[in-house]
N, C-alpha and C positions, 0 to 999 in steps of 0.2 A: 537393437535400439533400446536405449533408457534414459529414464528422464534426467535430463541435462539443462542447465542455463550460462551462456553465453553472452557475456555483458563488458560495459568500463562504465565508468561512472567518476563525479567530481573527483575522488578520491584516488583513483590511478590514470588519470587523462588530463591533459590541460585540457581551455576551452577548445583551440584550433583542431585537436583529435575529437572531439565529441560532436564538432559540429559539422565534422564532414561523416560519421556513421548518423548520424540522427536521419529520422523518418518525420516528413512531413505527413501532415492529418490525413492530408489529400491522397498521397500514395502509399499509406498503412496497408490498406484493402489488398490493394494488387502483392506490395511487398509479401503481406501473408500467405496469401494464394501463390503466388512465387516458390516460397520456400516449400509449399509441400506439396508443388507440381515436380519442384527441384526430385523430390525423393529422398533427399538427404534428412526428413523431418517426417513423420507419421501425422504429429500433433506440434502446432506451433501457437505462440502471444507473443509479439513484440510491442515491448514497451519503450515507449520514446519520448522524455524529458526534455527541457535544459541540459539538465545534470546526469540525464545515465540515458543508455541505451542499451535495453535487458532481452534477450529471445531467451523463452524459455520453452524447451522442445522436450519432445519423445522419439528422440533421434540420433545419429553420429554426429559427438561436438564435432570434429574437425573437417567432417561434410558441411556442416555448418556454418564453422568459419569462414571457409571457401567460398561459400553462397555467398556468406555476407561482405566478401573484399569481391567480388564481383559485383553484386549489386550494384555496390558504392562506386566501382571505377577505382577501387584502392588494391594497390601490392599487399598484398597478404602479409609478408613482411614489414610494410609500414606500421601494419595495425595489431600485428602481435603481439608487441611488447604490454601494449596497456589494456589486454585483454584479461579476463579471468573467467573459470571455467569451473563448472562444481558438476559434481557427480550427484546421485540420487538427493543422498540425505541431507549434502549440503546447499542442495537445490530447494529441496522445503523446507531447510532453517532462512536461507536470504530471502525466498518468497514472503514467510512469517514478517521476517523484521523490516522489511523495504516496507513493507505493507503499514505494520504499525509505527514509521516516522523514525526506526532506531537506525536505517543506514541512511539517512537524508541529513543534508549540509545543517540542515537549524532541523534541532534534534525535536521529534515528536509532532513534527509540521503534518496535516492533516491531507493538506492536497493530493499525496499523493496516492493515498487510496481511489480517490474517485479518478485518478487518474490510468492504475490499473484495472479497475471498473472500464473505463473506456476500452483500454486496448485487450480484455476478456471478450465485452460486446462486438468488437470489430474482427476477434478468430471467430465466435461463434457465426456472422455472419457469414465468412468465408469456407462455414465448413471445418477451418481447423482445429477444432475443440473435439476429443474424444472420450473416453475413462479415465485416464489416469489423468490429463492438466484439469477435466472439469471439476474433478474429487479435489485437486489439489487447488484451484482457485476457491471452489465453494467453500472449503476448509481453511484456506487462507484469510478472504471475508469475516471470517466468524471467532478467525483468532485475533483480528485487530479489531473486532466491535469488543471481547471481551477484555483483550488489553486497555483497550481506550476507556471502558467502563472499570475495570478495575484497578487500575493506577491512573497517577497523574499525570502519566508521560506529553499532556498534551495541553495541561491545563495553562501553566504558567509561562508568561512571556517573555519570550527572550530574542525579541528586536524591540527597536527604537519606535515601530510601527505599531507593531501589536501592544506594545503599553502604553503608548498614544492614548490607543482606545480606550482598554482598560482602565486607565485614569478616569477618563470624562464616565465614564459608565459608573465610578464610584461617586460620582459628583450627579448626576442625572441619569434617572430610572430608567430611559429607553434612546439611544440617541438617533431613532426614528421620529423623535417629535424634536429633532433638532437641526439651528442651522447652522454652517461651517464655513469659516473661511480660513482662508489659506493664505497667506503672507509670501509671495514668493515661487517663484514654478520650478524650481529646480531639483535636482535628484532626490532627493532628501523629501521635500514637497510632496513629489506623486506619490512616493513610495506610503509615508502617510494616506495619502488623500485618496489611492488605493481601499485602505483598510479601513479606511472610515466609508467610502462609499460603498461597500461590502456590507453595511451596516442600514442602508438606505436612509441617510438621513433625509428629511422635509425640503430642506435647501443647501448647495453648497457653492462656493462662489471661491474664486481666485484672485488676487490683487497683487499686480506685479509691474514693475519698471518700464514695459514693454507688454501691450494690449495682446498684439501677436500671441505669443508666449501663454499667456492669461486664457487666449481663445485656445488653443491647442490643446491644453491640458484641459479645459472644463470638457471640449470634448472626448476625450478619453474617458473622462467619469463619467460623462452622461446625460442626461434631457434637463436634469435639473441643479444644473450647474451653470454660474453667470460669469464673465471677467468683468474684472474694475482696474482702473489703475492705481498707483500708490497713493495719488494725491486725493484719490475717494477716501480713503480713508478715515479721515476725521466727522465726513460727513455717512458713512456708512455701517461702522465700527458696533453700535450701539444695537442693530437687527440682527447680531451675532453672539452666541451661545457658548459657542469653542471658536478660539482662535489661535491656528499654529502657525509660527511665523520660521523662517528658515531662509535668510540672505544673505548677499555678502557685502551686505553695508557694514562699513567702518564705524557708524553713528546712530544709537536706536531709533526706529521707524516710530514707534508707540512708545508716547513718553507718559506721564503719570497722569497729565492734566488732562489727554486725550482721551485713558480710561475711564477718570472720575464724570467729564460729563456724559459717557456714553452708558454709565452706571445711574445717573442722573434720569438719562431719558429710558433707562430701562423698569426704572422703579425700582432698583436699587436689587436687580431679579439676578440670580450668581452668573460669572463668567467665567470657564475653562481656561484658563491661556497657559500654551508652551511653546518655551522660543528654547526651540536647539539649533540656533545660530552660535556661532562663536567668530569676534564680538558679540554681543547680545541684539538684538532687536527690540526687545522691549526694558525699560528703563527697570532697574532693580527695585524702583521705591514703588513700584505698581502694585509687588506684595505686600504690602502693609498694607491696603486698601480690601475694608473687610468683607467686600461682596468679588473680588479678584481673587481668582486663584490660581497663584502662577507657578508655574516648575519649567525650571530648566534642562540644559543638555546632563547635566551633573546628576539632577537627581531621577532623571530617565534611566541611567545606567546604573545607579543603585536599583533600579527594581528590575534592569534587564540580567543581572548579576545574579540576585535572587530565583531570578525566574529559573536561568543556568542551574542554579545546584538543585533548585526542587525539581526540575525535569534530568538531573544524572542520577538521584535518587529514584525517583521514579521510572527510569532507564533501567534500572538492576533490578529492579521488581518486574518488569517487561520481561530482562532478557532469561530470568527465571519462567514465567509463565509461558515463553516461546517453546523454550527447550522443553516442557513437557509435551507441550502442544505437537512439537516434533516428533516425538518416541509414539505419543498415541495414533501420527496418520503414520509411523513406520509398520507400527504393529499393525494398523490397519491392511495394510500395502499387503506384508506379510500373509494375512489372513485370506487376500481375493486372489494371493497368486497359489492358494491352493484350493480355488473353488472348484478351478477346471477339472483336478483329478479325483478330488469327490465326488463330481459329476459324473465322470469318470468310471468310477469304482459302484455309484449307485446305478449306472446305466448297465453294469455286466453284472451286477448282482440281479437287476431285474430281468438281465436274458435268461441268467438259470433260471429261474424261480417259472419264468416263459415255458423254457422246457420242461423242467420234470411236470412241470402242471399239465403241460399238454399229454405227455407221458401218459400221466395218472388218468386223464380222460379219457383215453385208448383204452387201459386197460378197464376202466369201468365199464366203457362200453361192450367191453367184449364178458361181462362179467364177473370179473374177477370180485372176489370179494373185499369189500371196503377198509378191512382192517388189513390185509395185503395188499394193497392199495398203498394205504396211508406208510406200510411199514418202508415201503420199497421209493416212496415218494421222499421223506424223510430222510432216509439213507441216502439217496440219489444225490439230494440238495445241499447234506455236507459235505459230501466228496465235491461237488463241481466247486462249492464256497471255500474247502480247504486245498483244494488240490493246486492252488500257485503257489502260494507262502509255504506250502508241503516242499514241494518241489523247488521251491526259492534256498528255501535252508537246507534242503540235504546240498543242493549244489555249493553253497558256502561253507557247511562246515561250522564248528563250532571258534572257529578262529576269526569270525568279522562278527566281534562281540557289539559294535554297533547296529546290526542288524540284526542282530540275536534281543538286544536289550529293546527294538524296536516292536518286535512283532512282541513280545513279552508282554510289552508295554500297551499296544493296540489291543490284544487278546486277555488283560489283567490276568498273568500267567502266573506263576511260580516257579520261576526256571533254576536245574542245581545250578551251585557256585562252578 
């Protein structure tokens, strides 16, 4: 058995192949314990996305396969094609990088670390964490906190969503002392209203065509989130701090005269607005108005743009600090797979060392004198110490120069050419 990882992900599956391998939260447990009653796995982590579904075992990949088109109720052949499979090393380069955001859809995204974080806690529970995935998760953890600390792989935003925020957070100090509304319930809408609610704003509120809709989504975000309908508007506009508006009105919702008074009853206190609608939702002359600050779909994508090249830049400094991070747990791996015959080697050097001692004790007690004694104790303990690697090289010969240059080397020898 050795360590192996077994996965498909966005990038070789469509959705309809990933969401029939996928593992629900609910039967992670069992599935883990599964696979390493199966046998086919010593040590098992199954991780399970949207977008990927990763087993990474200390076990036979193609035992494993098998488990896993059973599980599912799938032909093995249905699900081979968009499967991929790595052997040791390439097994803790993909661990490294899934981990720090470089093989995830929106490059340097953070979730999914806490999300391998889950599916570690859920083998250990079952038992199936042992030497080698524990070494290789623990050491995984510690290379995506020191990537994520030392590049910018994560820094800068590259969706519509996360610069959303970004924005208002350059415009107000905390947007926890802030209130939100939402213009709109639609994909676009939550996907924001998401990432602002991540953020715990004070209040956040929806205002949409259709109450229904309006109620739906506030409850998605949470206890403190209100619906209104569009025609609140005018009368409620002005309790609002950010306002992102996103419909598919033909004709702006928020027109200039509607800001000016709501700026009026605000004390003239700044307002956030971005309308990535296309038509527009709010009227273009709203920017001119010096306490309004408004950005569109247009200039959300110059900074999602930006975000893009300063996280591919920071992606190549990542994928540099993986790949050493690689080599040092390979050397390490290297290093415990030769504790056993050290141990090994120290445990029959201490049975001589047993013997002649006991030896020597006989002969003292029967009196033998201490420096005959000593002579014959010393003699004894070289021969039992040299007498395999004696007996190793006569039997080889001077012709398996790698095990000539080897004891040479262990015993800093001087051997002729």
């Amino acid at each position: 058995m050795q360590l192996t990882a077994i996965g498909l992900n966005h990038q070789t599956a469509p959705l309809s192949i990933r969401e029939k391998l996928a593992f629900a939260a609910v039967t992670l447990p069992d599935a883990v314990r599964g696979l390493i009653e199966s046998r086919a796995a010593a040590e098992a982590v199954i991780l399970s996305t949207c977008n990927r579904t990763e087993l990474y075992c200390v076990g036979d990949a193609e035992r494993v396969i098998e488990w896993l088109a059973e599980y599912q109720n799938l032909n093995i052949d249905e699900i081979r094609p968009y499967l991929y499979t790595y052997g040791c090393s390439d097994t803790i380069r993909h661990a490294f990088r899934v981990a720090c955001g470089l093989d995830s859809m929106v490059l340097g995204e953070p979730q999914i670390l806490g999300q391998i974080k889950d599916a570690v806690r859920v083998a250990q529970e079952q038992a199936a964490l042992d030497t080698w995935l524990n070494a290789l998760f623990q050491k995984t953890f510690a290379v995506a906190k020191e990537v994520r600390t030392g590049t910018a792989v994560g820094e800068n935003s590259v969706s519509m969503a996360a610069a959303s925020v970004k924005m208002a957070e350059q415009i107000f100090p905390d947007v926890a002392d802030l209130n939100v509304l939402f213009i709109g319930a639609g994909e676009m809408i939550e996907l924001v209203a998401t990432y602002f609610a991540a953020k715990n704003p004070k209040l956040m509120a929806v205002a949409n065509r259709t109450l229904p809709r309006a109620q739906e989504l506030c409850e998605k975000l949470g206890v403190n989130a209100e619906p209104h309908l569009l025609a609140e508007l005018p009368a409620i506009l002005h309790e609002y701090d950010v306002v992102v508006s996103s419909t598919a009105s033909q004709l702006p919702i928020v027109g200039k005269g509607m800001v000016e008074r709501a700026l009026r009853q605000r004390h003239h206190m700044p307002v956030f607005m971005l309308d990535l609608a296309v038509p527009r939702d709010i009227e273009e002359e709203v920017g001119e108005l010096n306490d309004a600050y408004l950005y569109t779909v247009d200039d959300m994508m110059g900074i999602v743009q930006q975000g893009k090249e300063a996280r591919q830049k920071a992606a190549a400094e990542a994928e540099v600090m993986v790949s050493q991070k690689v080599a040092e747990f390979i050397d390490w791996q290297k290093s415990r797979q030769s504790v056993p015959l050290i141990r090994a080697l120290r445990d029959e050097g201490e049975r001589a060392r047993r013997q002649v001692l006991e030896n020597a004790m006989k002969q003292l007690a029967k009196g033998t004198p201490p420096e005959e004694v000593l002579e014959r104790l010393s003699v004894q303990l070289t021969n039992k110490l040299l007498h395999s690697p004696t007996r190793t090289l006569n039997k080889a010969g001077a012709n398996d120069s790698d095990l000539v240059e080897a004891v040479a080397q262990i015993y800093h020898l001087e051997h002729p050419e």
